[in-house]
MARPA-687160 format. One line per 3 residues: number of its first residue (from 1); their letters; for each residue x, y negated, z negated of C-alpha. Coordinates in Angstrom, 3 decimals. Example, Ala and Ser with C-alpha at 12.3 -4.5 7.8 and 13.67 -1.06 7.14 Angstrom:
<recs>
1> AS> 12.300,4.500,-7.800 ~ 13.670,1.060,-7.140 $
</recs>
This chain:
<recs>
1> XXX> -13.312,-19.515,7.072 ~ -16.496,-18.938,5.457 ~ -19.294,-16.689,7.625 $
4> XXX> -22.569,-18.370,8.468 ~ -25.219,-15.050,8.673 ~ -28.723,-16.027,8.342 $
7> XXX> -31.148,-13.482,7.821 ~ -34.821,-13.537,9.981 ~ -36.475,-13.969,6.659 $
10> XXX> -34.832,-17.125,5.481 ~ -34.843,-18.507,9.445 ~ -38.582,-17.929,9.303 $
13> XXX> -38.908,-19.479,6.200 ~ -37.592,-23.006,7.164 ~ -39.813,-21.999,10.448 $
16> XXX> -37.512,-21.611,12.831 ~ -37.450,-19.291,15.084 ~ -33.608,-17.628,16.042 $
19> XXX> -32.475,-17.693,20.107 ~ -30.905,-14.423,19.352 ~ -31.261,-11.213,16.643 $
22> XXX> -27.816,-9.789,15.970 ~ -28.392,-6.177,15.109 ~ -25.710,-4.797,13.159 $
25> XXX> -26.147,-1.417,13.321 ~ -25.692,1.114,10.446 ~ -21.810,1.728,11.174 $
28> XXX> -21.489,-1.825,11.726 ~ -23.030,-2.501,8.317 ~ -21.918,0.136,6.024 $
31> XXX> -18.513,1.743,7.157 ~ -15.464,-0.543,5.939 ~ -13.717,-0.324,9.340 $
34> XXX> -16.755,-1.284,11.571 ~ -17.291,-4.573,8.884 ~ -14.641,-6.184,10.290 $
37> XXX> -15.656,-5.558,14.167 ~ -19.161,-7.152,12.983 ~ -17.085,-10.042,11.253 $
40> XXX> -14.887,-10.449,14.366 ~ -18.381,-11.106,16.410 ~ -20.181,-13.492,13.687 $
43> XXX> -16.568,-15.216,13.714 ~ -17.373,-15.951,17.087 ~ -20.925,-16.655,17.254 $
46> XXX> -20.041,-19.314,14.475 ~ -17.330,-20.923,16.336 ~ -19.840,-21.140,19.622 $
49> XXX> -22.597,-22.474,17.092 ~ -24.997,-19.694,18.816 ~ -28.106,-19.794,16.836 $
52> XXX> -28.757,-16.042,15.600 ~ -30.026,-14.342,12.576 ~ -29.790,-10.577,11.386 $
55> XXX> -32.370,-8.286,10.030 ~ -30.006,-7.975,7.023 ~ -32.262,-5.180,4.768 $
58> XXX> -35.063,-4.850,6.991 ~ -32.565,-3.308,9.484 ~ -33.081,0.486,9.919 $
61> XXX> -31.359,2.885,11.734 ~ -32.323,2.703,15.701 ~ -32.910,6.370,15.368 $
64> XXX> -30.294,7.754,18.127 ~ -28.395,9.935,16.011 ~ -32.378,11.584,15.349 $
67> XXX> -33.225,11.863,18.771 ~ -29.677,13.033,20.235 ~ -29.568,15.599,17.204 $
70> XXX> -32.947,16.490,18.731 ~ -35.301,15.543,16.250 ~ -37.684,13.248,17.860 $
73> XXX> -40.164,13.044,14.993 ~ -37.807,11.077,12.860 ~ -36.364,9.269,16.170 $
76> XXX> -40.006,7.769,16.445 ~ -40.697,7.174,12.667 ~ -37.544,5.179,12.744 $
79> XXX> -38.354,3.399,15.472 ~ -42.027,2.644,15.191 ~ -41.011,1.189,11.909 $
82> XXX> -37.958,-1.101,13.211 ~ -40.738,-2.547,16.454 ~ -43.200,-3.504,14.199 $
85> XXX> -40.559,-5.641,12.013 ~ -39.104,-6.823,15.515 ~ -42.762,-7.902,16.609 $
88> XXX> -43.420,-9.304,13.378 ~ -40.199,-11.829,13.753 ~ -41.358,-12.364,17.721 $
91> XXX> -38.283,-10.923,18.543 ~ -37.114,-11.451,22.270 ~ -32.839,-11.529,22.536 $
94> XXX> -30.612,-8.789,20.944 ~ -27.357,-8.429,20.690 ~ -25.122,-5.545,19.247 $
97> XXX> -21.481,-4.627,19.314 ~ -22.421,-0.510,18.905 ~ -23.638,0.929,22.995 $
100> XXX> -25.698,3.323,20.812 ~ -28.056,1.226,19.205 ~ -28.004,-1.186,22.751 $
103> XXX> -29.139,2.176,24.531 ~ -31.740,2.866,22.145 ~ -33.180,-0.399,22.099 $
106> XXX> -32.526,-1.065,25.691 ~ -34.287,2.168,27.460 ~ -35.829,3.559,24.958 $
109> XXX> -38.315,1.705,22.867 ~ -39.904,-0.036,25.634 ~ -41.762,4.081,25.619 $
112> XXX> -43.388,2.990,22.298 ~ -44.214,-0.404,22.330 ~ -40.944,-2.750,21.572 $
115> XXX> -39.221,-4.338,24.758 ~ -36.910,-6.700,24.632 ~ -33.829,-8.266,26.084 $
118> XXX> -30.745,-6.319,25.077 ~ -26.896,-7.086,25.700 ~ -23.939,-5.819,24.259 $
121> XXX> -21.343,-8.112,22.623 ~ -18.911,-8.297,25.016 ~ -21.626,-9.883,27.437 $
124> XXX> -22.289,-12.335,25.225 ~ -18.745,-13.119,24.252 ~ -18.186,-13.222,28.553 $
127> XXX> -20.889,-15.571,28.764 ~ -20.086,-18.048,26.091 ~ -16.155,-18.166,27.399 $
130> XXX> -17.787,-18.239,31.052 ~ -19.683,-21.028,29.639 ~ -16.996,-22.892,28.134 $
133> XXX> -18.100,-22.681,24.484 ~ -15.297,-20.656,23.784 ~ -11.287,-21.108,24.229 $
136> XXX> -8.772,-18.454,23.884 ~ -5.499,-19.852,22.941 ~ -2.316,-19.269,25.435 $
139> XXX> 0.247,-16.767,24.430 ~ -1.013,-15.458,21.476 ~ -0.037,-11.530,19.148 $
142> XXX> -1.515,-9.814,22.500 ~ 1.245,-11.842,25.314 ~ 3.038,-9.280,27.733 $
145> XXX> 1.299,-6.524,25.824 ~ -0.596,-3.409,27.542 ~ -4.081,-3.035,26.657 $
148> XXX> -6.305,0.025,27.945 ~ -9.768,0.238,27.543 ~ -11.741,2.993,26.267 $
151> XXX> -15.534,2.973,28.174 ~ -17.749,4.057,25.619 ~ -20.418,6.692,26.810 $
154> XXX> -23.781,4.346,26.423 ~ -21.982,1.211,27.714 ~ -19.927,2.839,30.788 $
157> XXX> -22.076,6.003,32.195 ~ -25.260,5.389,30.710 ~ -25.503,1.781,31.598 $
160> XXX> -23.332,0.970,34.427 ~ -21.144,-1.770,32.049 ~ -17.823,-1.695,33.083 $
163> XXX> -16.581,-5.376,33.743 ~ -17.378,-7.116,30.901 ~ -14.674,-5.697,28.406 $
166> XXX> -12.442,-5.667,31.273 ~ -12.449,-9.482,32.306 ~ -12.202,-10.035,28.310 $
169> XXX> -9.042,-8.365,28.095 ~ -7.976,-10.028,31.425 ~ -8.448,-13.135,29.977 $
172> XXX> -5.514,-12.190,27.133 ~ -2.201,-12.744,27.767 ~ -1.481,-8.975,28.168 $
175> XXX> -1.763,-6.047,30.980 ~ -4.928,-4.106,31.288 ~ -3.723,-0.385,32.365 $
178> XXX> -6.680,1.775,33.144 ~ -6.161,5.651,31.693 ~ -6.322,8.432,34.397 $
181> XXX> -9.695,8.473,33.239 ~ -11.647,5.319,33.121 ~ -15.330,3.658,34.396 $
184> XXX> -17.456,6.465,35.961 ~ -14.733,9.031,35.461 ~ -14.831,8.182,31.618 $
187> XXX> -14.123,10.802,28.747 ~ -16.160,10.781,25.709 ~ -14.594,9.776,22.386 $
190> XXX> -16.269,13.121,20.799 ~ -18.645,11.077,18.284 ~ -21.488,10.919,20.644 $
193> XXX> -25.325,12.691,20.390 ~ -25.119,12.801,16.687 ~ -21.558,14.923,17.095 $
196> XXX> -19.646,12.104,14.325 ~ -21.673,13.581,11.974 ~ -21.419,17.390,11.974 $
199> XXX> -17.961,19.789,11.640 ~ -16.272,20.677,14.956 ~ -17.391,23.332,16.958 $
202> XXX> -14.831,26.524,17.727 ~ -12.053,25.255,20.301 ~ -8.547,24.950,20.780 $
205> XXX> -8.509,21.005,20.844 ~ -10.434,17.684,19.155 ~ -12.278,15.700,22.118 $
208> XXX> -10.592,12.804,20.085 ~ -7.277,14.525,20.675 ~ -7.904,14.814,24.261 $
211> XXX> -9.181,11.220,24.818 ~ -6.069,9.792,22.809 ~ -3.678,11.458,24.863 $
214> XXX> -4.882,9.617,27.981 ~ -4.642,6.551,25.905 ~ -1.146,7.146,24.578 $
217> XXX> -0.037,8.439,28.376 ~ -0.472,4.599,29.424 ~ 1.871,3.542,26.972 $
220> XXX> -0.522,1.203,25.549 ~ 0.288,-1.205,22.861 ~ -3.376,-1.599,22.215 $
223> XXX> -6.557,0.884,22.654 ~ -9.260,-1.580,23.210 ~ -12.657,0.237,22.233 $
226> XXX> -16.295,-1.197,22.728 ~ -18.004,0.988,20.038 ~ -17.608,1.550,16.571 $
229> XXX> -17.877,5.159,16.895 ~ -14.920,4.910,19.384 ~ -13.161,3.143,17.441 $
232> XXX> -13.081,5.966,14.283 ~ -12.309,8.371,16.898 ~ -9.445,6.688,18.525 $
235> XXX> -7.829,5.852,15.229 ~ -8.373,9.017,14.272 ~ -6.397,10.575,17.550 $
238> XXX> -3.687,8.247,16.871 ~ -3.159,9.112,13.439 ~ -3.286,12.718,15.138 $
241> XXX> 0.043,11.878,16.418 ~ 1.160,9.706,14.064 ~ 1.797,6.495,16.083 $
244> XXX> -0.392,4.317,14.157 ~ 2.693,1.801,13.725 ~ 2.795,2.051,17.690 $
247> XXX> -0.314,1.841,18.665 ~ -3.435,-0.444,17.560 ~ -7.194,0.675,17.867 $
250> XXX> -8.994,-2.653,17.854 ~ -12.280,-3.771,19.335 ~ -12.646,-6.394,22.460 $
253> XXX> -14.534,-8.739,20.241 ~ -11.985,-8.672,17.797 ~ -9.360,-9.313,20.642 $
256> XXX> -11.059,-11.972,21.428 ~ -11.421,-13.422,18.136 ~ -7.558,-13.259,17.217 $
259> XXX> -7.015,-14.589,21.334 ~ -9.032,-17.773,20.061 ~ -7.190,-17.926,16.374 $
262> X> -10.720,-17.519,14.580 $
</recs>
C-alpha cells in the first residue's frame, strides 16, 4: 500500500486548504524506529480518507528539548519561527503521535502568539473508530494477548489523557493489565526534559530499567507506548533483559493499524 502524505505547500498550491496538519515531529521524522509509528498513523489517516497535510521541510523542532534543557532563548527562536509558518498556512487542527511536541504546541505557544487546536493521535484514531470510519478486524496477531500501557509523562500527568490509549487497546482482542504503576501514579520512561539526549547521571539503576520491570512484572506480551521517546526507552529496558523475543514494544497507533490489517 502506497502512502498518500501531502505537504502544506503543494495543498496550498492547488488552493486547498487541509482540515488537519499532521506534525511529525523530529523523532518521528528522522529516527528509523519512530518512521514506522508515523507510517502506522498516515496508514490510518489514508484508510479514513482524513484530509491532512504535513509541514514536510518547513517542520522545525517544537523547541521542548531547548526549553526543558533550560535554554529558553533557543526554545523561543524555534518556536517563533515554526508560528509564523503555522500562521502563514492558517493553521487551526494538529495532530501528533509524540506528547512532547502536543505539550509544546498545546500550552505553550499560545504565550507567543500561535494557538491552535491540538490532539494526540490516539484521540484522533478514538474518534474516527468512534465514528465508524474505521474497523478493526476480529481476532487478529493481538487475540487473548496481554497488553499494558505505558502513560507517557506529557500525555498522562501533564495533560490528564489517560482513556484514549486505553479504550484503543480495549477495542483489541487482548487483555489490558495496568502495571503497579499506571495513570496519575505513572513512572517516567527516563527520556523526558531533554534527558534522551545526555549520558546518565551517577546511580545504581537506568529509569528505563526501572520502568521495564513494572512492565515485564505484568507478564505482558505487548508494552503499548504512546510516545516515541517511550518507545526507545522501553525497547531499550527489554533488551536490558533480553526478552525482546518475549516481549514487543509497539505503539497504540500501530496496534491499531495491524488490528485493522492496514
Amino acid at each position: 500500500m502506497s502512502l498518500y502524505v501531502p505537504t502544506m505547500a503543494e495543498k496550498m498550491a492547488t488552493g486547498e486548504t487541509p482540515e488537519i496538519l499532521f506534525w511529525v515531529g523530529c523523532s518521528g521524522s528522522f529516527d528509523d524506529r519512530a518512521k514506522k509509528i508515523t507510517k502506522a498513523l498516515v496508514k490510518i489517516l489514508n484508510e479514513c480518507k482524513v484530509d491532512f497535510a504535513v509541514l514536510g521541510a518547513e517542520e522545525n523542532c517544537t523547541g521542548d528539548p531547548a526549553k526543558r534543557a533550560g535554554n529558553e532563548f533557543t526554545f523561543q527562536m524555534q518556536a517563533m519561527m515554526n508560528i509564523q509558518i503555522l500562521e502563514g498556512y492558517e493553521i487551526k487542527n494538529i495532530v501528533t503521535a509524540c506528547p512532547h511536541c502536543f505539550n509544546t504546541l498545546k500550552n505553550e505557544y499560545p504565550e507567543l502568539g500561535g494557538t491552535y487546536e491540538v490532539i494526540h493521535h490516539t484521540q484522533l484514531i478514538q474518534e474516527l473508530i468512534n465514528q465508524g470510519q474505521l474497523t478493526l478486524k476480529d481476532g487478529g496477531e493481538f487475540k487473548g494477548k496481554k497488553i499494558t500501557f505505558h502513560d507517557p509523562c506529557y500525555l498522562g500527568r501533564a495533560n490528564d489523557i489517560y482513556q484514549a490509549p486505553r479504550s484503543l487497546i480495549e477495542k483489541l482482542d487482548g487483555e489490558l493489565v495496568e502495571m503497579k504503576r499506571c495513570k496519575t501514579k505513572g513512572l517516567c520512561c527516563g527520556a523526558g526534559g531533554a534527558q534522551m539526549f545526555k549520558e546518565a547521571e551517577k546511580g545504581d539503576k537506568e529509569i528505563n530499567v526501572e520502568r521495564t520491570e513494572d512492565a515485564l512484572e505484568t507478564k505482558a506480551d505487548v508494552i503499548a507506548t504512546g510516545c516515541p521517546f517511550c518507545n526507545t526507552m522501553m525497547t531499550d529496558g527489554v533488551k536490558n533483559f533480553e526478552k525482546e523475543s518475549e516481549v514487543e514494544v509497539l505503539d497504540v497507533a500501530e496496534l491499531i493499524a495491524k488490528a485493522a490489517d492496514l
